[in-house]
N, C-alpha and C positions, 0 to 999 in steps of 0.2 A: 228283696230289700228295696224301700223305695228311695226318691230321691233326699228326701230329709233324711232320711236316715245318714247316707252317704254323707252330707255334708257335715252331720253332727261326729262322725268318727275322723274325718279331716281335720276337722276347727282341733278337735281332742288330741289328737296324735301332737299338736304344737303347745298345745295348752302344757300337757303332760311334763315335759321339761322345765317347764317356770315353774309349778305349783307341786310337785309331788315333794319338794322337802318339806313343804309346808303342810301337807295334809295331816299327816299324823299328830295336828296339834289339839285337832278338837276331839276330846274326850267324848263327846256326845250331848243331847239333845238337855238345855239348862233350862231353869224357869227363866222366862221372861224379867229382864231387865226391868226398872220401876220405870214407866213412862211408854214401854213399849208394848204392850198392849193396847194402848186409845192409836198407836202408830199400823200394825197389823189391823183392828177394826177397822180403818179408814182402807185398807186395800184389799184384806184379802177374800171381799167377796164382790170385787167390779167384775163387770162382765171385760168380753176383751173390747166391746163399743167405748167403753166409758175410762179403761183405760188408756185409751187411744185420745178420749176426750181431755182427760186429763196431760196429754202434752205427751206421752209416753208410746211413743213408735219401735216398732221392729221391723225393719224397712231394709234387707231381706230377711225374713222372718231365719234366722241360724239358730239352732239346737247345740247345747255343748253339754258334751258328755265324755266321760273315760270309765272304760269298764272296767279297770282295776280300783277307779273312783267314787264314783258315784257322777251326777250329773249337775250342771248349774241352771240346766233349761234354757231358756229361749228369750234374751234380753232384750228388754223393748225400753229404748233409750228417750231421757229430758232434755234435749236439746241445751233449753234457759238452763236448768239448772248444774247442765254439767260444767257451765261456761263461768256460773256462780261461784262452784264450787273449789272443779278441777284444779285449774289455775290459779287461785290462792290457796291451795294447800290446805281445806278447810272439809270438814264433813257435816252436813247441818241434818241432825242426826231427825228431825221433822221433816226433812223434804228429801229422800234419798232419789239421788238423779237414774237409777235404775231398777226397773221392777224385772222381775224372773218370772218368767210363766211356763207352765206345763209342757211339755211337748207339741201337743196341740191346740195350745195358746188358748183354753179353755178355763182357767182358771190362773190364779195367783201365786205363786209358790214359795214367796221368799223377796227382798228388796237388798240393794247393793249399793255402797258408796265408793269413792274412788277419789284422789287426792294425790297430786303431785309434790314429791319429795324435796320441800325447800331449804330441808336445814331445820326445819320447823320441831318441837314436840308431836310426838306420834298422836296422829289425830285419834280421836275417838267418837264415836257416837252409842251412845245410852250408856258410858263410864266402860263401854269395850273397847281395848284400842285394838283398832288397824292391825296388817299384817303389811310390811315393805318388802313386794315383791319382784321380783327384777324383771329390765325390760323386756320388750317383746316388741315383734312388729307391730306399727302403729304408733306406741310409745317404746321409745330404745331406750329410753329410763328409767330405774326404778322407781312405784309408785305404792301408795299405799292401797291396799283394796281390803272391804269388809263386804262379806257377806251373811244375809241371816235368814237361814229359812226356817218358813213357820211349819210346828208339828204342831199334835193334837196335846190334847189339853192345857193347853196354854205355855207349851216348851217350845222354844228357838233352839235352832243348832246355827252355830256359828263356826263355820267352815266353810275355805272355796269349792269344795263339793259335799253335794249330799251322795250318802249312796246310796239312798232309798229314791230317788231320781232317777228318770229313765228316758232314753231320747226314741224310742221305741213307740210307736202309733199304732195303734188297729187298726186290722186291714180296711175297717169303714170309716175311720178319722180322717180327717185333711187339716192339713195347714189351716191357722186361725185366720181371723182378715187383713190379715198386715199387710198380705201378698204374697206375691208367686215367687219362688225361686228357680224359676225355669232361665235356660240361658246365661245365665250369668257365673262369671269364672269362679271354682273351686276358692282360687287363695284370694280373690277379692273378698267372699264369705268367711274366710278364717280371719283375714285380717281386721274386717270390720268387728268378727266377736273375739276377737283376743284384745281390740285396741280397747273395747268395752266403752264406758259412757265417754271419756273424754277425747279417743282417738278416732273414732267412728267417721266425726264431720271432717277429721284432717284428713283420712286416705280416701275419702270422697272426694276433695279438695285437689289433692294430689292426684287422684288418678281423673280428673277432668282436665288439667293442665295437660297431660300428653296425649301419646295416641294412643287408642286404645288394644292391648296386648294380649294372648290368650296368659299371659303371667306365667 
């Protein structure tokens, strides 16, 4: 088992307790939304250069999966726009502040919005709305989160996990270019992919302020 692997069954073990009320809500794989197809065209065939290019890091590359679930992959976060977004409670269903990628960060697999809970109407993007799910390290509040991975022939599944998602590499796969997850603490890795696009820069933030802890 290598070391992605490990980390993607740690990140899952915490995930599991926030999202499995929620899983059972997607029925399975819908047509695409009207609008959302010119939205999948624009991403899902970047290399991972070009998603990098485009403002969207995975900085340490973390794998989330649960095997009673299915997987989210490998979130590679918009800085700008999680800052746009998060924080006003807004989802701009054009520019989602998270993209999913493959295990091996090879390909595209799906884009994710996230939106803090202000009292607001349940956000939506492409007339889906959001799911408000409760807090977690990183964010101890509840927030909203949409996920939509793309299938074949033009169907979206709209669920925090796909099960047809795997955190699972070839023994001749590596890690994409984000970088190495070598050295670096277990729950610092969980916490950065549970907090997802909008907590990421806070426990960065936070864990530069003290000293540094095996956690």
């Amino acid at each position: 088992m290598n070391r992605h692997r490990i980390i993607a069954l740690g990140v899952s073990t915490l995930l599991l307790v926030a999202l499995t009320p929620f899983a059972a809500l997607a029925a399975g794989p819908i047509d695409a939304p009207e609008g959302f197809a010119e939205l999948r065209a624009r991403f899902q065939d970047l290399t991972p250069e070009e998603v990098r290019a485009a403002g969207y890091i995975a900085e340490p590359p973390v794998c989330v999966s649960e095997p009673d679930l299915g997987g989210m992959g490998v979130h590679a976060v918009n800085g700008q726009l999680v800052g746009a977004q998060f924080q006003a409670g807004t989802m701009d269903p054009e520019n989602p502040p998270v993209v999913l990628l493959s295990a091996d960060m090879s390909r595209v697999v799906g884009v994710e919005w996230e939106a803090a809970d202000l009292g607001q109407s349940t956000p939506e993007a492409f007339g889906q709305p959001a799911l408000l799910l409760p807090g977690h390290p990183g964010i101890p509040e509840p927030h909203y989160m949409l996920h939509a991975y793309f299938r074949p022939n033009g169907k979206v599944l709209l669920s925090p996990f796909d099960p047809e998602l795997s955190c699972e590499l070839p023994d001749s796969a590596t890690v994409g270019s984000a970088g190495s997850s070598e050295g670096a603490p277990l729950l610092v890795f969980a916490l950065l992919a549970m907090a997802g696009a909008a907590g990421a820069s806070m426990v960065l933030r936070q864990r530069s302020r003290r000293p540094a802890s095996p956690a």
